[in-house]
Backbone as numpy.savetxt, mean C-alpha at the origin, in Angstrom:
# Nx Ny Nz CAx CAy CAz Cx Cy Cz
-32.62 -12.41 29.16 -32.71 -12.67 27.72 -32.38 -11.41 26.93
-33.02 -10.30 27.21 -32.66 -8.96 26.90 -30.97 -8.19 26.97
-30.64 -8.96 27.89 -28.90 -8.44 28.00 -28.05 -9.24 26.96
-28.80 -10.76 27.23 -28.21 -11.74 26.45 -28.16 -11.32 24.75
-29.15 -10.95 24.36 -29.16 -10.49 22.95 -28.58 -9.52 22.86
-28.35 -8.76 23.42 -27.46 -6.69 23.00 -25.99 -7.34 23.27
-25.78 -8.79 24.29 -24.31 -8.65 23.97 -24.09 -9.30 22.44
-24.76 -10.42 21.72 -24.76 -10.72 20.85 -24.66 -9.69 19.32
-25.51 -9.05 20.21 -25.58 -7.42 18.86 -24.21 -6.41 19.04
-23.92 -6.06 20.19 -22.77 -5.99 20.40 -21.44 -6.69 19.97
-21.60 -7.71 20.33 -20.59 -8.44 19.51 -20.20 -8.99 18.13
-21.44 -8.59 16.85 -21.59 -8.23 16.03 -21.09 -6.79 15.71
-21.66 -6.00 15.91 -20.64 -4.53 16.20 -19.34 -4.33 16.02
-19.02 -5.16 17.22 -17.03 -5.04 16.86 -16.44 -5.35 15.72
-16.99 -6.81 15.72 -16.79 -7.53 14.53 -16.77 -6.86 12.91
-17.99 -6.40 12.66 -18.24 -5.02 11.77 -17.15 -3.94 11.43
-16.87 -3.34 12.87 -15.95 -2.20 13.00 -14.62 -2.91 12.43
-14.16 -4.03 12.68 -12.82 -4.31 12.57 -13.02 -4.82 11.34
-14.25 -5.25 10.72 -13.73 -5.81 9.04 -13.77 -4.44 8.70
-14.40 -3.46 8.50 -14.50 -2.55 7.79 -15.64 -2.32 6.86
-16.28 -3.04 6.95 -17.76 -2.90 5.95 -18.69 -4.60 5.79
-19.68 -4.01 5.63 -20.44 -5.05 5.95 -20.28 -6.66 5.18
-19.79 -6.16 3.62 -19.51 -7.95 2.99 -18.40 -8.23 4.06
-17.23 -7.53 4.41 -16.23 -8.63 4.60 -16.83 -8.86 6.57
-17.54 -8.40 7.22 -18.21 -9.17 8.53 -19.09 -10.11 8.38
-20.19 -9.86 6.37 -20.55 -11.19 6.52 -20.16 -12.22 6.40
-19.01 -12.53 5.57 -17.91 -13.60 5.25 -17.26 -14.08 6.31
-17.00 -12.72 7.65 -16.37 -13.77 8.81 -17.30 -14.26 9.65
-18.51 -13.61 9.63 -19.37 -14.18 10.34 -20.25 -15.22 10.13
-19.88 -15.62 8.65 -20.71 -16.33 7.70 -21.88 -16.14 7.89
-22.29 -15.13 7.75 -24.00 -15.22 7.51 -24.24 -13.38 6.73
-25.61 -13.86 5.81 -25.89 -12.52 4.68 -25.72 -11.22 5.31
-25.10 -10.56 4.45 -24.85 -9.41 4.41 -26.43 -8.10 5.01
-27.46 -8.79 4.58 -28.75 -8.14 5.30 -28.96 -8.80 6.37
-28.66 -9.85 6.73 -28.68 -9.83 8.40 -27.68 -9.01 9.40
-26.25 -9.17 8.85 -25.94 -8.27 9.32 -26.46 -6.66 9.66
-26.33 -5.78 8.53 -27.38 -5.23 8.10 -28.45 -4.80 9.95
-29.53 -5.90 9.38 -30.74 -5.98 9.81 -30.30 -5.94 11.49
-29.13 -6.70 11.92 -28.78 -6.87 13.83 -28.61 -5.65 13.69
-27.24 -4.50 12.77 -27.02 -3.13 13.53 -27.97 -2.67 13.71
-28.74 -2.20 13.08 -29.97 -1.74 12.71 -30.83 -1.74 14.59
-30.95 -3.23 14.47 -31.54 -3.32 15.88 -30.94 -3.13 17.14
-29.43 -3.47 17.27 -28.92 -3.06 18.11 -29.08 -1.07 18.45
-29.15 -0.30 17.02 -29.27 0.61 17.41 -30.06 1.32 18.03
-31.05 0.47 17.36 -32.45 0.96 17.71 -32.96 0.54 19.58
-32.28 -0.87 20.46 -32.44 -0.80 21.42 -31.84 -0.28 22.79
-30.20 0.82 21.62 -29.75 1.78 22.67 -30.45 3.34 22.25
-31.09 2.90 21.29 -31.94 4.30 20.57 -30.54 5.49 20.50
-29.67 4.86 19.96 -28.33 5.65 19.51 -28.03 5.21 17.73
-27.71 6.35 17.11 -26.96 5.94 15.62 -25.73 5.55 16.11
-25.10 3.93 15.71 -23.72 3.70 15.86 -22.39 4.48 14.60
-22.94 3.92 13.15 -22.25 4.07 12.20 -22.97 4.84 11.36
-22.49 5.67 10.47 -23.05 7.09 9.65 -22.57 5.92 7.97
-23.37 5.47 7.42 -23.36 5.07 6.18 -23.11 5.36 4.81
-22.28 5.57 4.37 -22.66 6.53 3.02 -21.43 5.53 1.48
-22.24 5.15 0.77 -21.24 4.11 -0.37 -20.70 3.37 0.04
-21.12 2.27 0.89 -20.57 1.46 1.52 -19.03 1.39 2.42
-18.95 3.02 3.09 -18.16 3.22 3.82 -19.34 3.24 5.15
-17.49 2.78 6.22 -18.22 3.30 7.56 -17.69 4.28 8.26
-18.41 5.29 8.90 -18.25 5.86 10.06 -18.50 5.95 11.22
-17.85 5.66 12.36 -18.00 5.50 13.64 -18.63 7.35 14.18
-19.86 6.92 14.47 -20.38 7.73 14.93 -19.67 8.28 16.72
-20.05 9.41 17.38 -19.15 9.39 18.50 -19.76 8.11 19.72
-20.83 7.96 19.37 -21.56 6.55 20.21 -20.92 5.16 19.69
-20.80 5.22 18.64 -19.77 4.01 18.30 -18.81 3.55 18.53
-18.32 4.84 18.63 -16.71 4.79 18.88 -16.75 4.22 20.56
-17.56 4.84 21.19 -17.62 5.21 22.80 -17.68 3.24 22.72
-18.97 3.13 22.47 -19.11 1.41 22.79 -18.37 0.62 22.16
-17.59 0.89 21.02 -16.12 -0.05 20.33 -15.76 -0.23 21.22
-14.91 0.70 22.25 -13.87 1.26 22.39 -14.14 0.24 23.85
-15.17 0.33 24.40 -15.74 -0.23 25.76 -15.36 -1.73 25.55
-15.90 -2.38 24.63 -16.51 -3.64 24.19 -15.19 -4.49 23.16
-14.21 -3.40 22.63 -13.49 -4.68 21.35 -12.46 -5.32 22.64
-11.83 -5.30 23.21 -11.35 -6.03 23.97 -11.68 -7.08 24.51
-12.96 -6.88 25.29 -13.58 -7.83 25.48 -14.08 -9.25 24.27
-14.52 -8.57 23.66 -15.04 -9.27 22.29 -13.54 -10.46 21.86
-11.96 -9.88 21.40 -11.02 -10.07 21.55 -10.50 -11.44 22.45
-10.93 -10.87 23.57 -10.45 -12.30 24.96 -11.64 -12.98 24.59
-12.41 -12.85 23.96 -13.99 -14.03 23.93 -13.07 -14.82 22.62
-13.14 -13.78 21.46 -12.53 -15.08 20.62 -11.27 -15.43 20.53
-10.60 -15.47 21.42 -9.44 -15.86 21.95 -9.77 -17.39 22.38
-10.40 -16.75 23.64 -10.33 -18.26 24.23 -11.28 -19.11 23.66
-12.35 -18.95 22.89 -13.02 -19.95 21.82 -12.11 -20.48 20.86
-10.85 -20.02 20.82 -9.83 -20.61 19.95 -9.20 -21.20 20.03
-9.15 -21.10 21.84 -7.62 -21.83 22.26 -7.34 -23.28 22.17
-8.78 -23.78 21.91 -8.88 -25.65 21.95 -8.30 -25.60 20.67
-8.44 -25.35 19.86 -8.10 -25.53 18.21 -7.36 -24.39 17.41
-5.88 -24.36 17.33 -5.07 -23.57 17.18 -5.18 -22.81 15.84
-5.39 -21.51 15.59 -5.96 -20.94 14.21 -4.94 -21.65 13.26
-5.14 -21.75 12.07 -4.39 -21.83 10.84 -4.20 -21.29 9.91
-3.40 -20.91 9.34 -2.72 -19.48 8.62 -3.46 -20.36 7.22
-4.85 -19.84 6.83 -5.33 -19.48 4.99 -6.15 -18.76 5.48
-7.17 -18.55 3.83 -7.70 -18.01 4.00 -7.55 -16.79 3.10
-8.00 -15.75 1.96 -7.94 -15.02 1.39 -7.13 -13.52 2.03
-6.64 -13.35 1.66 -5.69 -12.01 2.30 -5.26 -10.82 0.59
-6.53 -9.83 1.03 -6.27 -8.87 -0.26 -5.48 -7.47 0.33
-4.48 -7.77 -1.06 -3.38 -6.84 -0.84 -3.87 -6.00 -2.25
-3.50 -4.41 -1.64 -3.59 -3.22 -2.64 -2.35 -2.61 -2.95
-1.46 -2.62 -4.09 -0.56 -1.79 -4.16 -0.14 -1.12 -5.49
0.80 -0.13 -5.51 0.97 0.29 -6.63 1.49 -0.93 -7.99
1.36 -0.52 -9.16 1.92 -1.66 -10.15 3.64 -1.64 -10.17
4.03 -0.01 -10.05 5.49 -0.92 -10.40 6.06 -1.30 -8.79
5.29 -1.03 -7.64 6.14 -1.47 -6.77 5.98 -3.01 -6.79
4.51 -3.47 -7.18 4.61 -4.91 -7.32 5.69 -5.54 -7.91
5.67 -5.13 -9.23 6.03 -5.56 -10.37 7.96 -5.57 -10.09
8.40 -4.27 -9.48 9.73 -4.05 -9.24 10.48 -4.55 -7.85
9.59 -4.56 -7.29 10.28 -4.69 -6.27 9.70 -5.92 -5.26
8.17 -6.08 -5.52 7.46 -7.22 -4.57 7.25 -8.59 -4.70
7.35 -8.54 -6.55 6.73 -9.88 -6.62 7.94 -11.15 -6.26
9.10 -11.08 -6.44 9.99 -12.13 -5.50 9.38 -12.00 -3.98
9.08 -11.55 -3.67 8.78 -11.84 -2.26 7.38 -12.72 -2.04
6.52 -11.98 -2.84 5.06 -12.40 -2.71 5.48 -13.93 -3.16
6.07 -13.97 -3.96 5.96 -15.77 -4.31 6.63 -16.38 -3.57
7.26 -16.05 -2.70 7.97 -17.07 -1.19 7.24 -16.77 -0.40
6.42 -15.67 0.07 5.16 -15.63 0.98 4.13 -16.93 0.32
3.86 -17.04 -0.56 2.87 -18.37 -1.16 3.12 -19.35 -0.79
4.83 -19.66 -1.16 4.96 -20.83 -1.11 5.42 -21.75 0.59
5.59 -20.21 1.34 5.69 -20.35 3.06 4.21 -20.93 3.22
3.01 -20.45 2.74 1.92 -20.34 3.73 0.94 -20.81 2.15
1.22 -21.97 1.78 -0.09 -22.58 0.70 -1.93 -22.24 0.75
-1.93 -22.45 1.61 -3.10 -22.55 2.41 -3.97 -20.42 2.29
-3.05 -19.65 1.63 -3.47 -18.44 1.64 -3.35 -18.00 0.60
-4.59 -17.59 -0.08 -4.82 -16.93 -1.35 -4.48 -15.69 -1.52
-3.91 -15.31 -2.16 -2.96 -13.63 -2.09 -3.98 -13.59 -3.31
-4.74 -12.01 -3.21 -5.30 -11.62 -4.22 -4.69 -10.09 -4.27
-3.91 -9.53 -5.67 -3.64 -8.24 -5.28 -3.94 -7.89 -6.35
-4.35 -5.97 -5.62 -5.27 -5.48 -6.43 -3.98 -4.05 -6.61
-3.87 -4.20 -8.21 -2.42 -3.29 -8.43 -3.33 -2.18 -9.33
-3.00 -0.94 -9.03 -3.29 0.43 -9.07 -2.35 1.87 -8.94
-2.44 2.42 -9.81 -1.74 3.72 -9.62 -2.54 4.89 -9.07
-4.43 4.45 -9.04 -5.04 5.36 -8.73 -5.18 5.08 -6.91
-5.42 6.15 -6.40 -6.15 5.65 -4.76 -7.22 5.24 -4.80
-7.90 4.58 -4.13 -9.31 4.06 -3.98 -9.12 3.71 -2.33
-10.87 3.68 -2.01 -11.39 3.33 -0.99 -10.82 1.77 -0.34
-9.82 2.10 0.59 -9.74 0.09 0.83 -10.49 -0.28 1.43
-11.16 0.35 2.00 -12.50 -0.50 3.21 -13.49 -0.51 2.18
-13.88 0.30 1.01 -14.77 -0.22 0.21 -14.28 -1.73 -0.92
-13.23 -1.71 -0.56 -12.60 -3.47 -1.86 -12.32 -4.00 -0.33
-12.92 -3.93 0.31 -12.44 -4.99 1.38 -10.90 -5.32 1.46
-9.54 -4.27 1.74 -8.38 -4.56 1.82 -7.94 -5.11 2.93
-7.30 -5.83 2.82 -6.63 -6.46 4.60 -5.17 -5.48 4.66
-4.76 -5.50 3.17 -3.16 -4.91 3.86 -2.86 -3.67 2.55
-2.53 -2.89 2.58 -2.25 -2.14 1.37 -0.41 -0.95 1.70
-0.12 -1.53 0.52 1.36 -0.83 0.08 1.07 0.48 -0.59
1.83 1.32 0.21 1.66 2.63 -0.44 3.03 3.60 -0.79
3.21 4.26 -1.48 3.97 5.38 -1.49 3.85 6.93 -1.47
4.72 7.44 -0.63 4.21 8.57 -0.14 3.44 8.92 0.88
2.54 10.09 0.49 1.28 10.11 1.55 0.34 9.68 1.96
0.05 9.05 3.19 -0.64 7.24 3.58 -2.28 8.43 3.10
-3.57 7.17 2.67 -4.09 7.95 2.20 -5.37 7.85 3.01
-5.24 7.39 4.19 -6.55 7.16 5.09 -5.44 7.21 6.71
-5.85 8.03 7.37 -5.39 8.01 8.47 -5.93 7.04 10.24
-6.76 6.49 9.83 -7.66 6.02 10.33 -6.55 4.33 10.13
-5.84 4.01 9.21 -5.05 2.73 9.25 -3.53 3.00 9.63
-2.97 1.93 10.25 -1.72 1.76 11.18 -0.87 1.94 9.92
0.53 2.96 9.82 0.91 2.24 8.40 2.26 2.65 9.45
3.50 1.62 8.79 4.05 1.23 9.35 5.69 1.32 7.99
6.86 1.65 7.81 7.31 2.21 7.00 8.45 0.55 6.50
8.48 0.57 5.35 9.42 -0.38 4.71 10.43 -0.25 4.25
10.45 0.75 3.40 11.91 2.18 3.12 11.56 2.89 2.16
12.79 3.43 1.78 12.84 4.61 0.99 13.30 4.37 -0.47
12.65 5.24 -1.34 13.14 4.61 -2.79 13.85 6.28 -2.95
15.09 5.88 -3.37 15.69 7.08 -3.95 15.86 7.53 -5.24
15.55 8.58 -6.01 15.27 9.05 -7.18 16.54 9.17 -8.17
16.89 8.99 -9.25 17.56 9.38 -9.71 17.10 9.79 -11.44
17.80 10.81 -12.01 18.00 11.00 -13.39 18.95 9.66 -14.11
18.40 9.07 -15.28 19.18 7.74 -15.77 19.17 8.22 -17.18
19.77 7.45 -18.01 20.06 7.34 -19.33 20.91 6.06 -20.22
20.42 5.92 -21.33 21.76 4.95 -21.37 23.12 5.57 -22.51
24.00 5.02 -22.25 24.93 5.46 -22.77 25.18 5.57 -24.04
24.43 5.17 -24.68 24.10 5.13 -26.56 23.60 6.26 -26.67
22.65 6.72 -25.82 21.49 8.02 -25.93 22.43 9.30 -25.60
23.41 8.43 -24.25 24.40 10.14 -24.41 25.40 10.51 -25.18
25.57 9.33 -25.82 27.12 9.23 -26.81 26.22 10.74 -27.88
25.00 10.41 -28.64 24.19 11.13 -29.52 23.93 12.74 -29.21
23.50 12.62 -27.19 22.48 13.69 -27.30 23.61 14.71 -26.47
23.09 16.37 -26.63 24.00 16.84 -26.18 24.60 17.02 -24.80
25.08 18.09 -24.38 25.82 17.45 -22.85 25.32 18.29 -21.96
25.01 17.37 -20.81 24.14 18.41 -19.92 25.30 18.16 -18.06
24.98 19.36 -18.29 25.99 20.01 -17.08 25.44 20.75 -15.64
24.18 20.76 -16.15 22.75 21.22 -15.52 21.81 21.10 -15.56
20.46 21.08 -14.85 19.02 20.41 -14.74 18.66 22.04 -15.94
19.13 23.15 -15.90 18.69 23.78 -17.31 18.53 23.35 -18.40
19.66 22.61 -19.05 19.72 22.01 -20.06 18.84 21.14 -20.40
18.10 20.49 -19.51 16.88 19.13 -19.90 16.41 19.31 -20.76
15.73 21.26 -21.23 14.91 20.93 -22.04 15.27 20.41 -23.58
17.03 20.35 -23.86 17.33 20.29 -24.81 17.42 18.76 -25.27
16.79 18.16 -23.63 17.10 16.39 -23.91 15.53 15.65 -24.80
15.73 14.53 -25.07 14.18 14.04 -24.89 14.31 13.33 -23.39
12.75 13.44 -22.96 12.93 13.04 -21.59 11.41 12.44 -21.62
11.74 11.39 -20.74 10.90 10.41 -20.40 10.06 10.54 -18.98
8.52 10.43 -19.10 8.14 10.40 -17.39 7.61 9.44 -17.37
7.41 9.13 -16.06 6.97 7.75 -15.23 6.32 8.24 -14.10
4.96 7.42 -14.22 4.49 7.54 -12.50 5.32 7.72 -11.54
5.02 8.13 -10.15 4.20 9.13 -9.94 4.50 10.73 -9.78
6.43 10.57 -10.31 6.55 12.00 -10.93 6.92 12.60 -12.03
5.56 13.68 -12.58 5.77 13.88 -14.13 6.66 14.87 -13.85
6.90 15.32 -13.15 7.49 17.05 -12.61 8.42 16.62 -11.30
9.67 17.14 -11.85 11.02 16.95 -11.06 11.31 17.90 -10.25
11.87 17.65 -9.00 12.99 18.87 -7.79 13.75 18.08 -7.63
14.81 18.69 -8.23 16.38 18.65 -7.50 17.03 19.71 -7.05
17.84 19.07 -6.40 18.26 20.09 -4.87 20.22 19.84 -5.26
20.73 21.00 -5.25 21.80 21.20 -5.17 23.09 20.87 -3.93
23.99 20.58 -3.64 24.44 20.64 -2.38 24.58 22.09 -1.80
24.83 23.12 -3.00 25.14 24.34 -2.38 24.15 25.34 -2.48
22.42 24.49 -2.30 21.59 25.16 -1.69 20.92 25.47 -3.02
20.61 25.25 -4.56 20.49 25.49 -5.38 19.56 24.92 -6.04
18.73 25.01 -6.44 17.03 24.04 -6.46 16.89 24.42 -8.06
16.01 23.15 -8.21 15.82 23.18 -9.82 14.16 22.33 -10.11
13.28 22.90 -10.39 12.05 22.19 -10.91 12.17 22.20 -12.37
11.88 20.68 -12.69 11.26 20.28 -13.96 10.31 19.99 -14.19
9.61 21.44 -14.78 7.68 20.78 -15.43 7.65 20.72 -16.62
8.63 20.96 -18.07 8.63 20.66 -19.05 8.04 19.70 -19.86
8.23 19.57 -21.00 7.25 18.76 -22.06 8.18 16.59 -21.91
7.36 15.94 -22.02 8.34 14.91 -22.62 8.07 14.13 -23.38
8.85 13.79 -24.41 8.31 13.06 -25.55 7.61 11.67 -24.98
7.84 10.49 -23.92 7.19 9.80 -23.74 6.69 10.05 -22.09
5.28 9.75 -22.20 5.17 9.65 -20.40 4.08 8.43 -20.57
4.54 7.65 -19.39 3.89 6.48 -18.90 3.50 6.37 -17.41
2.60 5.99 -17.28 2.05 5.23 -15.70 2.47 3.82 -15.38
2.94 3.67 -16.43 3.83 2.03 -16.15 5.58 2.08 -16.20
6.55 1.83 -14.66 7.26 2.67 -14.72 8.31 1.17 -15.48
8.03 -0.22 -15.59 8.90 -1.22 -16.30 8.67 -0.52 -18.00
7.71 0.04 -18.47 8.06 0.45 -19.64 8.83 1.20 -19.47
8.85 2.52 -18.53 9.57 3.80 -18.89 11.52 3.14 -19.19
11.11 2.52 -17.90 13.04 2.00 -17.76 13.26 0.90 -19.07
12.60 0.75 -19.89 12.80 0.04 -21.07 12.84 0.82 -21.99
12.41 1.98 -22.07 12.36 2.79 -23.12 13.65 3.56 -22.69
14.05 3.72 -21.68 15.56 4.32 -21.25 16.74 3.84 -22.00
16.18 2.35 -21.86 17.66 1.18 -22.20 17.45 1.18 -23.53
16.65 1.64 -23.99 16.29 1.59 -25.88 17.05 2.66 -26.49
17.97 3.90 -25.42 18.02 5.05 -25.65 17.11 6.51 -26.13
15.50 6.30 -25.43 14.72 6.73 -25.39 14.77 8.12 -24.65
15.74 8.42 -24.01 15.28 9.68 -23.04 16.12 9.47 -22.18
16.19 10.61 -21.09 16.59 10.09 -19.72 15.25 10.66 -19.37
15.50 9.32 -18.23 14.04 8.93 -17.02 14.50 9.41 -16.09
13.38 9.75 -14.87 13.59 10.19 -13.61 12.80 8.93 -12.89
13.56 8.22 -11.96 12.74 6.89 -11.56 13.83 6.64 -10.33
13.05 5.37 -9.48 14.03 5.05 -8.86 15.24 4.34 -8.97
16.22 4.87 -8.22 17.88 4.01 -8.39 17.32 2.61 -8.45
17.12 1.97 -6.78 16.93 0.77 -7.11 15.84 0.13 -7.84
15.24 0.56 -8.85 14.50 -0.53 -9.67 15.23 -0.59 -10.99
16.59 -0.02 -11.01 17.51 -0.03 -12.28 18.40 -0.35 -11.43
18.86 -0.97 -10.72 20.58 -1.23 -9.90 21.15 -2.11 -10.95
20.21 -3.40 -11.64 20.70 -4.24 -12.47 21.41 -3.59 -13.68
20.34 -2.78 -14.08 20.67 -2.03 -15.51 21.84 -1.11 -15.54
22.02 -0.38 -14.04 23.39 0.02 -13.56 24.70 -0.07 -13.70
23.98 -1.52 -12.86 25.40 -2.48 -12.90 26.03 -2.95 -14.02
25.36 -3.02 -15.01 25.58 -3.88 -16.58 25.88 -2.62 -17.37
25.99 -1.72 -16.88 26.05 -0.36 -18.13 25.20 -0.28 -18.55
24.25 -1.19 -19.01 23.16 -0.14 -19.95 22.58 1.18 -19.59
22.63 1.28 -18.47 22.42 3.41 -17.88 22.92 3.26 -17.23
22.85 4.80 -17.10 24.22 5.72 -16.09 23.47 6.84 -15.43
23.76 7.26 -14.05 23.30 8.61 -13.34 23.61 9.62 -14.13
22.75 10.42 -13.78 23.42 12.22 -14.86 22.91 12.75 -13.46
23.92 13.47 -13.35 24.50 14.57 -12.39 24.05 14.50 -10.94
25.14 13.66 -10.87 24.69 12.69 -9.49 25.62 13.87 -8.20
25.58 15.06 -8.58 25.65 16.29 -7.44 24.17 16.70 -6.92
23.64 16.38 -7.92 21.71 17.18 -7.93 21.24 15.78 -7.01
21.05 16.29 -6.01 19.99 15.55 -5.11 18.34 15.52 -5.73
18.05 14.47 -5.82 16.26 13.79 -6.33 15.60 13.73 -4.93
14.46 13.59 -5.43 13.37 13.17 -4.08 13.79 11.62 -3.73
12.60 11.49 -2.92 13.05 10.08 -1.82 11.55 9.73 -1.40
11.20 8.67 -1.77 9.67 8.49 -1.46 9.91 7.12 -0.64
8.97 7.56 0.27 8.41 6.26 1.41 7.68 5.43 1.07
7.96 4.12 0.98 6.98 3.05 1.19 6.60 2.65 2.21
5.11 2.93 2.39 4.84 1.95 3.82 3.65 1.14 3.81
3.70 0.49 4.84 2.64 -0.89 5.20 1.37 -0.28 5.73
0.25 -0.62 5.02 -1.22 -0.42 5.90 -1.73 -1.35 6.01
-2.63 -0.81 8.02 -3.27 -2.30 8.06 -4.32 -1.10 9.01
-5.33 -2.30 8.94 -6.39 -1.92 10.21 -6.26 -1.52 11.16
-6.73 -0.82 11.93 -6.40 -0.34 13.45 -7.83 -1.66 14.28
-7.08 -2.75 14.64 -8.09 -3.37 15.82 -7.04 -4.43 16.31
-7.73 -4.39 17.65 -6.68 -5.09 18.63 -6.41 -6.31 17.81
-7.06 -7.35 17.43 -6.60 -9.22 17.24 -6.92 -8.94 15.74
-5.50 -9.05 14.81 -5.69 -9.12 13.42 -5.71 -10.47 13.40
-6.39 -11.21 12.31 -7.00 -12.41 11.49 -5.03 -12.99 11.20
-4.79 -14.24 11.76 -3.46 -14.78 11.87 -2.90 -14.48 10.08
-3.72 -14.34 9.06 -3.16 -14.38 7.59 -2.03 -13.05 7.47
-3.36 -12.00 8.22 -2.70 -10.55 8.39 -1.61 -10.63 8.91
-1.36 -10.91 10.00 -0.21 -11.10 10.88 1.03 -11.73 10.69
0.65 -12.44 10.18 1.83 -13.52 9.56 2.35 -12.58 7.80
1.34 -11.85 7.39 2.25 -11.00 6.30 3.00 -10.04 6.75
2.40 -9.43 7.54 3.41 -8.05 8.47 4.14 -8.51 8.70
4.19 -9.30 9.36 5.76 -9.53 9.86 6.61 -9.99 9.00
5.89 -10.96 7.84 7.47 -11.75 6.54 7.47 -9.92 6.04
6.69 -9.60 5.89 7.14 -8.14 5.11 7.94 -7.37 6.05
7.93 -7.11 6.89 9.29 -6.40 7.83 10.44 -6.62 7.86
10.30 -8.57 8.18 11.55 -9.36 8.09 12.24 -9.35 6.57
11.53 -8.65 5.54 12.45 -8.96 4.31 12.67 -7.59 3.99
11.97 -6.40 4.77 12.07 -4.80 4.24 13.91 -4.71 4.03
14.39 -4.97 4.64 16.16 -4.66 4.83 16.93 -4.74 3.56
16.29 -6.27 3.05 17.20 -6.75 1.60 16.30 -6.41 0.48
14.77 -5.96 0.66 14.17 -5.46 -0.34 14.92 -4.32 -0.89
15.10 -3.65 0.48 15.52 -1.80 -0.43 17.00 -2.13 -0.73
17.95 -2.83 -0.35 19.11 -3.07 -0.44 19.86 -2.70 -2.22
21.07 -1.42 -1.99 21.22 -1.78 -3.67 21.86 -3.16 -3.78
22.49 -3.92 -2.33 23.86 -4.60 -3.16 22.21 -6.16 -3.35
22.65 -7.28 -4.15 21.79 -8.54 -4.79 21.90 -8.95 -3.30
């Protein structure tokens, strides 16, 4: 009876470890959040070991935790496996996604709405932010990032590259004077946009240029900035492809497309545990399968 219950507590455990905090194990486990709670608690207490180090509703795998995860999620894994196999999982079920606003906004939301309409049955809740936050504290299943992944502890997995460019539109340069060099900026009005207020460009013949100067407009919302571009507002520093359209149509133009811009990574985060929840799984992969024509300049 005694073994029988520690595997039960145990197998609570894993479960825990792989949601990431205690609401989202009580939701899969369907049962209150203080029972949960209340089993670690006892499980710890009958290996008389601390598993998880607590602090704001984060977890930490203590080195005893880790040791008995590490023993036990596999197992746990082939258990609810084969409790499954009579009745084949089915893709719903709430699946919260974290990502920046303009990558939503620019580049994701055609996709997200053919992910909906593939898989009805799954509630896409996304939580759009320019700031970082805790994802195991909002209970995240999948989070889009750019740049530097911000928890190392999650699998992140790369989608592409957004390449930078200086833009303008051609009304604004007919007016403003002529720039022949990243010196000259300060004589422009210039526009910033998340998440760089401050520019490096790189020369081909080895010749580097930072912009930390003043600018008449700066925004954290980067569909305004590129609207305030096409208004003849400034030149913006943003990515090529979230203007390819505006490109293509003339309304802006590259300025000094010798000066190499930065290049920021987008990539995919997910949990590190062996058997992700089929909702998870089934987004990784439509998101891989569409990374190619996402970053794509040509339609």
């Amino acid at each position: 009876m005694q073994s029988s219950l520690e595997l039960q507590l145990i197998y609570l455990f894993v479960h825990l470890v792989n949601a990431g905090s205690f609401s989202a194990a009580a939701r899969q486990l369907q049962m209150p959040i203080a029972t949960v709670s209340r089993k670690l608690a006892r499980l710890e207490e009958q290996l008389d070991q601390q598993l998880l180090m607590r602090s704001t509703r984060k977890l930490r795998l203590t080195e005893e935790g880790l040791a008995l995860y590490q023993k036990y999620q596999e197992v746990v894994a082939q258990f609810d496996a084969l409790s499954h196999s009579g009745s084949p999982e089915r893709p719903e079920g709430t699946l919260r996604l974290a990502a920046p606003i303009s990558i939503i906004a620019n580049l994701l939301i055609g996709c997200l709405t053919e992910f909906c309409e593939l898989y009805p049955d799954i509630q896409l809740h996304i939580a759009q932010s320019n700031e970082e936050f805790d994802l195991v504290d909002k209970a995240i299943d999948v989070a889009i990032v750019g740049g530097t992944q911000p928890d190392s502890s999650w699998i992140a997995c790369s989608l592409g590259v957004l390449d930078y460019r200086m833009v303008a539109s051609p009304d604004y340069l007919r007016h403003a004077p002529a720039l022949q060099h990243p010196q000259q900026l300060h004589r422009h009005k210039i526009i910033k946009a998340w998440p760089f207020f401050n520019w490096t460009l790189r020369h081909a013949n080895g010749d580097a240029f930072y912009y930390d100067g003043p600018a008449n407009l700066t925004l954290t919302d980067l569909n305004g900035a590129i609207r305030a571009a096409e208004l003849s507002g400034g030149i913006l520093y943003g990515p090529e492809l979230f203007v390819k359209q505006q490109l293509r149509e003339g309304k802006l133009q590259i300025l000094l497309p010798e000066w190499r811009c930065e290049k920021r990574r987008i990539s995919l985060l997910y949990h590190q545990r062996s058997q992700q929840p089929l909702k998870v799984r089934l987004f990784i992969e439509f998101m891989q399968s569409r990374a190619d024509k996402l970053f794509s300049m040509k339609d």
